[in-house]
N, C-alpha and C positions, 0 to 999 in steps of 0.2 A: 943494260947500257952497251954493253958490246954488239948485240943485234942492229942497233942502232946506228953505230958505227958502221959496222959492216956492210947493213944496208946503202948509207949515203955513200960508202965507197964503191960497191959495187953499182949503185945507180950514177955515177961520177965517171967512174971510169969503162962504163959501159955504152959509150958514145958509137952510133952508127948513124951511115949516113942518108937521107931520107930519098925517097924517090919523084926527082926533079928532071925525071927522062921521059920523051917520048909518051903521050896513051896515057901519062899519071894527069887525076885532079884534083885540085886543089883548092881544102875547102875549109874556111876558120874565119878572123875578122880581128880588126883590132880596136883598143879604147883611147883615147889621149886628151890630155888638158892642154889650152893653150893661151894664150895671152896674145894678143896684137893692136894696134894705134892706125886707127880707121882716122883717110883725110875723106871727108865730103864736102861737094861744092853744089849750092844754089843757085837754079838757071835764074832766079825774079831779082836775086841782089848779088849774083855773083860772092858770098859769104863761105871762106874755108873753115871749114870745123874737124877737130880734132876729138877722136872718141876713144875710150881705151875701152876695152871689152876683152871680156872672158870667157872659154867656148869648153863645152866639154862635148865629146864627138864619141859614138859605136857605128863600126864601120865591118858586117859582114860580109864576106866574098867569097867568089868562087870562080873556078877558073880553070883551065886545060892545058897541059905542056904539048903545044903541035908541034914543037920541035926541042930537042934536048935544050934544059937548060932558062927553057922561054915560055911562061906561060900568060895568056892570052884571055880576059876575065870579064867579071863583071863587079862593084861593087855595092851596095847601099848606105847609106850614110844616115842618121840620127843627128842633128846637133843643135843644140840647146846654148843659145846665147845671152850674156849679162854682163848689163854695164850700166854703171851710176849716172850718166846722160841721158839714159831712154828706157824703155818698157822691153824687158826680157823677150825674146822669139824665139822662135824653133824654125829650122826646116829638116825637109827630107829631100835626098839627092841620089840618083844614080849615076855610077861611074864606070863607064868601059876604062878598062886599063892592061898595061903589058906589063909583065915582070918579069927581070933577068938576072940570073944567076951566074955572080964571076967567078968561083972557081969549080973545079970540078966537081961530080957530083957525086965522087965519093965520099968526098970532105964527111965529118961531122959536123965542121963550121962553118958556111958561106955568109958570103959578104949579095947582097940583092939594089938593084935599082927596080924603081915602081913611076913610072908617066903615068895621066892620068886626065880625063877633061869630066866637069861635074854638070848635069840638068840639076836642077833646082824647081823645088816646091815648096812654098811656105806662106806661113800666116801673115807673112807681110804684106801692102801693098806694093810689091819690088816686082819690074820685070826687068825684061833684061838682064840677068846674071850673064856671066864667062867668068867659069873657074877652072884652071891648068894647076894639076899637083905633082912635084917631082917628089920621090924618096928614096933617102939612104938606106941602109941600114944591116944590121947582121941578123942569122937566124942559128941557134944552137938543137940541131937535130940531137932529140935526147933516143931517139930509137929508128925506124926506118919507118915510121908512120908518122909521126910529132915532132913537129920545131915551135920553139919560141923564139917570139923576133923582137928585135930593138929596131929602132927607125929614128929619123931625123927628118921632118917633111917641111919642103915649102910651100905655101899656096898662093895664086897670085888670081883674087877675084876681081871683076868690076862690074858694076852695077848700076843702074838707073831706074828710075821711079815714075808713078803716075804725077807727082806730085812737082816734077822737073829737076826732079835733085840727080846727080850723080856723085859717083866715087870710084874707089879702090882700096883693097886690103891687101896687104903682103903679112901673112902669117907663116911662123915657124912654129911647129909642134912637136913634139920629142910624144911617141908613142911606143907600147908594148904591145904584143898579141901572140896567137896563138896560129898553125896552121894546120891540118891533115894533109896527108896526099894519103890519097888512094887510085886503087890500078883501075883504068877503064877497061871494060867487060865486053 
């Protein structure tokens, strides 16, 4: 029982801080569940409808600090949608994205903003997507290789169809993950 102890204290207080400088990259992904109220409108009867839908998202990335603090990325996206209105979907999405780190990069605990614009692929017949994502969030460097992150994301998509429908989604998603950095060679 005391190893055990000793353990989570020495792994507690053995916080350093990760490498977010220059020539590091960075490479992990996160999961998140989220909930949002889809308005869609009808070009043939001009009809607004209200959807509520449930999204579960895997989202890995990978990415390059070209200057202290700020790294510069790519991501993929998985996400799987369901709602009691319509027939569950899927898409797959790439996201270039920028990520920046506000406080120094000795910390063991920074605080991160993540922009973000999404392509879209999916089984729908949906074209036209525009999806922009901002995110909050903090990351706990448990060693100089490994942080875990907490995040608070917006996303602000709109979309239009073959079928003349349009719309727009504003979702918020509260997500955790994981990141490495490693040094470029």
């Amino acid at each position: 029982m005391k190893t055990i102890f000793l353990t989570i204290f020495v792994a507690t207080n053995s916080l350093y801080s990760a490498q977010i400088t220059k020539g590091f990259w960075l490479i992990g992904g996160d999961g998140s569940l989220s909930y949002s109220n889809d308005v869609r409108t009808s070009n043939f009867d001009n009809i607004e409808s209200t959807y509520n839908v449930g999204v579960i998202e895997l989202s890995p990335n990978i990415g390059l600090f070209f200057i202290d603090k700020l790294a510069v990325g790519i991501s993929g996206n998985y996400k799987q949608t369901f709602s009691k209105n319509e027939k569950s979907y899927y898409d797959i999405s790439i996201s270039p994205f920028l990520k920046y780190y506000l406080l120094p990069s000795e910390n063991s605990f920074n605080f991160f903003t993540q922009a973000s614009y999404k392509f879209y692929f999916n089984n729908q017949s949906t074209i036209g997507w525009k999806s922009y994502k901002l995110k909050i969030g903090g990351v706990l460097f448990v060693n100089n290789i490994v942080g875990y992150e907490f995040s608070i994301e917006y996303d602000r998509t709109k979309f239009n169809n073959i079928f003349g429908n349009y719309g727009k989604t504003n979702m918020l998603t509260f997500g955790v993950g994981i990141q490495i950095h490693l040094e470029k060679n």
